[in-house]
BATOR-399481 format. One record per residue (C-alpha): residue in one letter; x, y, z. Coordinates in steps of 0.25 Angstrom, whole numbers, padded with zeros to 4 digits, always signed. Example, Ala and Ser with C-alpha at 12.3 -4.5 7.8 and 13.67 -1.06 7.14 Angstrom:
<nodes>
a+0049-0018+0031/s+0055-0004+0029/
</nodes>
This chain:
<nodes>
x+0076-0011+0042/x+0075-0024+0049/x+0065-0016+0059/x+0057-0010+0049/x+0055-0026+0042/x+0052-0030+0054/x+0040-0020+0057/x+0036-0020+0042/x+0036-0036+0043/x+0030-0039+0055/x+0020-0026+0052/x+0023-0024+0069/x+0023-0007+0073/x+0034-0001+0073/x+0035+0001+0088/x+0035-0015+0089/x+0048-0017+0081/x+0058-0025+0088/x+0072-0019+0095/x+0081-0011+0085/x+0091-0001+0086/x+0080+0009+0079/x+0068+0013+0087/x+0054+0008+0080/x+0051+0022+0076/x+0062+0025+0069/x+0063+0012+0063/x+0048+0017+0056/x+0054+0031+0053/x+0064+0023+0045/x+0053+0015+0037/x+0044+0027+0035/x+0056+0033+0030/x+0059+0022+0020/x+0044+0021+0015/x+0045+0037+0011/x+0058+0035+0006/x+0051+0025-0006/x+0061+0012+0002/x+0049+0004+0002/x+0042+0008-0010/x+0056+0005-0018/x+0057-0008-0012/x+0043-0012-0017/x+0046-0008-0031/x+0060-0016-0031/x+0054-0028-0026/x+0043-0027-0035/x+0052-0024-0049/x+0055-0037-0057/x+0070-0038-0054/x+0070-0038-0039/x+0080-0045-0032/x+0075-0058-0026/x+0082-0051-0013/x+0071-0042-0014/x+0058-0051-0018/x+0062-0060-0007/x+0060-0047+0004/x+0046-0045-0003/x+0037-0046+0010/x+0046-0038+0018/x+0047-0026+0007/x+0033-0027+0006/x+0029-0028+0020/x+0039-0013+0022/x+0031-0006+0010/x+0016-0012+0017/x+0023-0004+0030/x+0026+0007+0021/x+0014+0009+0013/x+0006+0019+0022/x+0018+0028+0020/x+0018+0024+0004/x+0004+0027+0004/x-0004+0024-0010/x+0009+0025-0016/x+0015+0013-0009/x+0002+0006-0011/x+0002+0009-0027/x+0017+0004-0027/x+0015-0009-0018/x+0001-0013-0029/x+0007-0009-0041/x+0020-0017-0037/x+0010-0029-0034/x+0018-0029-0020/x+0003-0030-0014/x+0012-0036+0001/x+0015-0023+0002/x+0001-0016+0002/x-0004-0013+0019/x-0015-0020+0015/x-0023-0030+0005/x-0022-0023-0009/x-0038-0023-0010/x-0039-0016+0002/x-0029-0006-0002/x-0031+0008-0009/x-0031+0006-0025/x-0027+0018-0034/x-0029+0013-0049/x-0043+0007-0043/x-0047+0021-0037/x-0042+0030-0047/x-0049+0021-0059/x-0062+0021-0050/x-0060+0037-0047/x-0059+0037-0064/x-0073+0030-0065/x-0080+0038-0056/x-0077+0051-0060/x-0081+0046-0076/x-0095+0040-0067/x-0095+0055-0062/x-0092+0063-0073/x-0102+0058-0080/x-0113+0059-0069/x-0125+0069-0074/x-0126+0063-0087/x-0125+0047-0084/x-0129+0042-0070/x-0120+0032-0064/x-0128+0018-0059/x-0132+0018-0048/x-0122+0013-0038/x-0109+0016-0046/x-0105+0028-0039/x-0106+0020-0026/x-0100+0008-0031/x-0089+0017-0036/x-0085+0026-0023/x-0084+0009-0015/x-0075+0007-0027/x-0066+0019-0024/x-0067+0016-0010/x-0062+0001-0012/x-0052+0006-0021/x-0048+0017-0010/x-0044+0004-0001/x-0047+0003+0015/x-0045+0016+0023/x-0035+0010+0033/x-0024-0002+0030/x-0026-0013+0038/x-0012-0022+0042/x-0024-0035+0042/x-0028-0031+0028/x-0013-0031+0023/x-0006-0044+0017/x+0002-0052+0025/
</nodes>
């Protein structure tokens, strides 16, 4: 556990961990395993649920700073937990930059009613336009960047 800190910490590879009994790679199997398993998720949900143990509150960034490792295992699932729990520290990246579901989905809404209505009442011009930049936006950046996330 020590080892997985460490690397989720210091956000060094995997390879670069220092000497232990377990080799690196099994040292990530292990992490992998717990992020599948919902350790990580769990742990963000008991530190973010109004009776937490100070204990608990008081290891914040390094909970935080496992789940940001975890989240391209979590996928959209990890990201809508870390917002919705307001944990953004444990978002991969800036939250602007991130992928927004309620955003996309209520822009997806708005541009179906724009089509649906389409033969009888134009749109202006430039809405459609305006509108596939807005899903793009909402959609976030295509690859995470560790110089985009919080420190």
């Amino acid at each position: 556990m020590d080892a997985m800190l460490y690397a989720c910490v210091t956000g060094c590879p995997w390879h670069d961990l220092p000497e232990t009994d377990a080799r690196p790679l099994s040292i990530a199997r292990q992490f992998r395993r717990l992020a599948h398993a919902g350790v990580w998720s769990g742990l963000l949900r008991a530190l973010a649920a109004p009776g937490a143990p100070a204990m608990l509150r008081a290891m914040e960034y390094w909970i935080c700073r496992l789940a940001r490792r975890a989240m391209r295992l979590l996928g959209m699932a990890g990201i809508g937990l870390a917002r919705g729990l307001g944990l953004l520290s444990a978002l991969p990246m800036l939250p602007w930059f991130m992928p927004n579901r309620d955003l996309s989905q209520a822009l997806h809404a708005f541009t179906n009613a724009v089509l649906d209505r389409l033969p009888e009442q134009r749109p202006r011009p430039g809405l459609l336009t305006l509108l596939g930049k807005c899903l793009q936006h909402a959609g976030g950046r295509p690859v995470w960047s560790k110089k985009l996330a919080p420190p």
